[in-house]
N, C-alpha and C positions, 0 to 999 in steps of 0.2 A: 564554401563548404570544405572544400581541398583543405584550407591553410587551418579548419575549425579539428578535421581529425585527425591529426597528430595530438593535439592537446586532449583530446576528448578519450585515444585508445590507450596515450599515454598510463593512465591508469592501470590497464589490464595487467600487463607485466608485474606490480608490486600487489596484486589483487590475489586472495586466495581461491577465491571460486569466479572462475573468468562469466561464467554464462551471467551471474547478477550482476559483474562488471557493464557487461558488454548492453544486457537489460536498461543499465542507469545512462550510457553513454546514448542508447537509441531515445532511451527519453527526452533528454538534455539535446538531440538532434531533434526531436518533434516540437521542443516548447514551443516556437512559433508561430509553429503549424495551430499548434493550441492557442495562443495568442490569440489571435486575428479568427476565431472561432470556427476553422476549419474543422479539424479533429474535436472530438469530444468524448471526455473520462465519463461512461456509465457507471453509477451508483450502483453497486451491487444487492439484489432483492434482501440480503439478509441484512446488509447498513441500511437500505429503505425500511424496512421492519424493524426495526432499531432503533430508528431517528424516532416513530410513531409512538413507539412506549419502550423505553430500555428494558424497562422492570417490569415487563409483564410479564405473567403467569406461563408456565410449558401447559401443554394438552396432559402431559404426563410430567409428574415430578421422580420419577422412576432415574436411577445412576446411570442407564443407556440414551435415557433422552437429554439427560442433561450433557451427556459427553457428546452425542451428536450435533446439537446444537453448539456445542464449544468447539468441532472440529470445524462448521459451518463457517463460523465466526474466523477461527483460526487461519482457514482456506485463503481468507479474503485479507487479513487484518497481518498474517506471518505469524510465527508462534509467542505462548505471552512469556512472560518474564520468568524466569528460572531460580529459585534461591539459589544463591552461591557460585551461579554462571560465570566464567573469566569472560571478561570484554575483550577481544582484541579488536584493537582498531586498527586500521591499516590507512594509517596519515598521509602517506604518499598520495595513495589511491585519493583518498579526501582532496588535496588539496589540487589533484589533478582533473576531479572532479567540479568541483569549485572556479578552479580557472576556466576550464571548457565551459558552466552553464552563466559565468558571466561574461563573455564574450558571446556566446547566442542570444544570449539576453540582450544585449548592446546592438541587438542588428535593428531592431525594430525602436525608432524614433518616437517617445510619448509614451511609453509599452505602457505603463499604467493605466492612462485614459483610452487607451486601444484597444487592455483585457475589460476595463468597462463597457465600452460602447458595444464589441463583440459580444457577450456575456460570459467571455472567459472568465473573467472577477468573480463575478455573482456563483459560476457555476463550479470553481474552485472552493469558493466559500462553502457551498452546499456539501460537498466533497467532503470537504474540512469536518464539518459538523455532524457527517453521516463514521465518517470513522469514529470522534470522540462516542458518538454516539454508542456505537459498536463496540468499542471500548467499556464504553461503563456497562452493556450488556453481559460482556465477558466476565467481568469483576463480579456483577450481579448472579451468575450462573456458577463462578468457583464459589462465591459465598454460599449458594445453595446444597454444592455438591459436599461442602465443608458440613454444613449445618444436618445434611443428611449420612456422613461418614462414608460418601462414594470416592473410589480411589479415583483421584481426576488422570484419566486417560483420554484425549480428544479422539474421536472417532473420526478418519477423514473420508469427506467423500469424495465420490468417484470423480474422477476429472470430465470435465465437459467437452465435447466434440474440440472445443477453442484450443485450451490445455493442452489435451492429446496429439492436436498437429503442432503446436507448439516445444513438446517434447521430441520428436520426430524430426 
């Protein structure tokens, strides 16, 4: 793991916001751990509720619930796509990140048949198809808000016990 961070914090330096830096580095430190089905990514209630019916119905079709529900979404998903947004990528950072997770990747011999057998595979898939999911919720919810002439503003909620020591 020694000779893993240097490559891994390499990034931080060319990185505009160190904390999501440093975020992607402790990931790319866990895969592993993930691998071999120690650690495990929980589905968050509003991707589980999403996976079940994208398109379902609010209790309220009101411009408040439609925003809170998009901040819900947002919370968990990062925020959506912006007309006209400048992309800056920071290719350094990329490609320092890139080297670091294929070198962890590389520790574990089979890693393929290993995230099978573990149900790392299976439960990454799930993952996989609870964001798309969440995804087309969002879409489904700005076409609402559109269709209704609500100014989309995501209402976000409050951080969770996790969040707040996580900020701290």
């Amino acid at each position: 793991m020694g000779i893993l961070l240097p490559f891994l914090l390499s990034g931080a330096a060319f990185a505009q916001e160190a904390p999501s830096t440093m975020d992607k580095a402790g990931n790319i430190v866990r895969q592993p751990v993930r691998d071999v089905g120690i650690e495990k990514e929980k589905i968050p209630p509003v991707l589980q509720t999403a996976v079940e019916n994208p398109y379902a119905p609010l209790p309220s079709r009101s411009c408040r619930s439609i925003n809170v529900a998009l901040g819900e979404l947002n919370a968990v998903l990062g925020q959506d796509f912006t007309v006209g947004a400048q992309t800056n990528e920071d290719r350094a950072g990329k490609i320092a990140e890139e080297v670091g997770r294929t070198i962890v990747n590389s520790l574990i011999p089979f890693r393929g048949l290993v995230r099978e057998i573990s149900g790392a595979g299976p439960a990454e898939r799930r993952l996989e198809a609870a964001v798309t999911a969440g995804i087309a919720r969002r879409g489904y919810l700005r076409g609402l808000a559109s269709e209704r002439g609500c100014k989309v503003a995501p209402v976000v909620p409050p951080p969770t016990s996790k969040e707040e020591k996580k900020r701290k």
